[in-house]
C-alpha positions as a Python dict, from the first residue, in 0.01 Angstrom:
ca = {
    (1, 'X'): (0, 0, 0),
    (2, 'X'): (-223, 236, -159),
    (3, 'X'): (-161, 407, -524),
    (4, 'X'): (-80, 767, -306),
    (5, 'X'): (135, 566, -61),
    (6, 'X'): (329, 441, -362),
    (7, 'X'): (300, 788, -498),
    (8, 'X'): (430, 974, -198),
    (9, 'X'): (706, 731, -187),
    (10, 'X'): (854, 763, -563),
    (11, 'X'): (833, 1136, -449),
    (12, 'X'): (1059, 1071, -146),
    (13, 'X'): (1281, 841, -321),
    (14, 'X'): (1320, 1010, -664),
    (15, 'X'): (1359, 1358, -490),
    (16, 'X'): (1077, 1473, -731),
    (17, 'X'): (846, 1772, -692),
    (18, 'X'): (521, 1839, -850),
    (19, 'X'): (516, 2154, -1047),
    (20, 'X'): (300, 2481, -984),
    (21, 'X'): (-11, 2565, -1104),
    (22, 'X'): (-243, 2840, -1068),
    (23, 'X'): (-599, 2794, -868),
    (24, 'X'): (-844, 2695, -1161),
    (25, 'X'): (-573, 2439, -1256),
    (26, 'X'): (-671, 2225, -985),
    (27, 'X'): (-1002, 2214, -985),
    (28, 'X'): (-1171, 1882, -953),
    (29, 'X'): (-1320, 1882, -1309),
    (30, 'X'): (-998, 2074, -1462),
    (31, 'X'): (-778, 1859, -1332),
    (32, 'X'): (-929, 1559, -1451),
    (33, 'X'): (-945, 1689, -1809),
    (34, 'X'): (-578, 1793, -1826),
    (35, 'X'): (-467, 1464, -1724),
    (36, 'X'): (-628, 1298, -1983),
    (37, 'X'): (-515, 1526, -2217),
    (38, 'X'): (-141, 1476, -2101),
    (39, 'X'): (-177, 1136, -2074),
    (40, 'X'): (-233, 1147, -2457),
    (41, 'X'): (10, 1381, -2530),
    (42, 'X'): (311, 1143, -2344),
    (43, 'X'): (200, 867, -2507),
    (44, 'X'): (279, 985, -2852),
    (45, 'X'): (599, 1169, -2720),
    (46, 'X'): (678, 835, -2526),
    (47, 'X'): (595, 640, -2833),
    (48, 'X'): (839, 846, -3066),
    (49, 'X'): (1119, 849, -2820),
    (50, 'X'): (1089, 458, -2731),
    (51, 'X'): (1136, 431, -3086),
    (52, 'X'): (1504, 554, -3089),
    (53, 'X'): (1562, 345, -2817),
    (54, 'X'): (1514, 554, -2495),
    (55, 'X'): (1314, 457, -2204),
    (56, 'X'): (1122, 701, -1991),
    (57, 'X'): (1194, 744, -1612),
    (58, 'X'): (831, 750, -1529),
    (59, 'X'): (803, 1125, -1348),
    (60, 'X'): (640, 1226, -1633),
    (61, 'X'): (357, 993, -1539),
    (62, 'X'): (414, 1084, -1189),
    (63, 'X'): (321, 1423, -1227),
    (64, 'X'): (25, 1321, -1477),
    (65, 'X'): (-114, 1113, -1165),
    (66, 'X'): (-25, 1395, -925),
    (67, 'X'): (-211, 1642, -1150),
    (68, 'X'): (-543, 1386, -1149),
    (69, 'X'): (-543, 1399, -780),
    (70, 'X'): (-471, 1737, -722),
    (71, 'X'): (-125, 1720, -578),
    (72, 'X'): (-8, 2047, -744),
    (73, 'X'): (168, 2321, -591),
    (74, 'X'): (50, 2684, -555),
    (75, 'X'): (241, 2943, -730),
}
């Protein structure tokens, strides 16, 4: 299975939806740069709250890979 088999199918299994965004959002290059940029940003809000003992349920990253491939939804 590929990574956006095992994508789709967290999707159909979680229920989850990717959020909107507007039509320079998902541009290739745009994209690319605000996933890395959230990717940072969870890890130091993952970091705090996995301190006080909570685990994440992982759409968080879901929607960071979704947002790196351009799986975003039009407004």
């Amino acid at each position: 299975m590929s990574d956006m088999d095992l994508w789709f199918e967290d999707k159909r299994a979680n229920g989850w939806e990717m959020p909107s965004a507007s039509w320079w959002k998902r541009l290739p290059v745009v994209r690319h740069i605000r996933a890395v940029y959230h990717r940072v940003r969870l890890g130091h809000h993952n970091a705090f709250y996995m301190s006080i003992g909570m685990i994440p349920s992982g759409y968080d990253n879901w929607v960071i890979y979704g947002i790196a491939k351009g799986m975003e939804r039009k407004p």
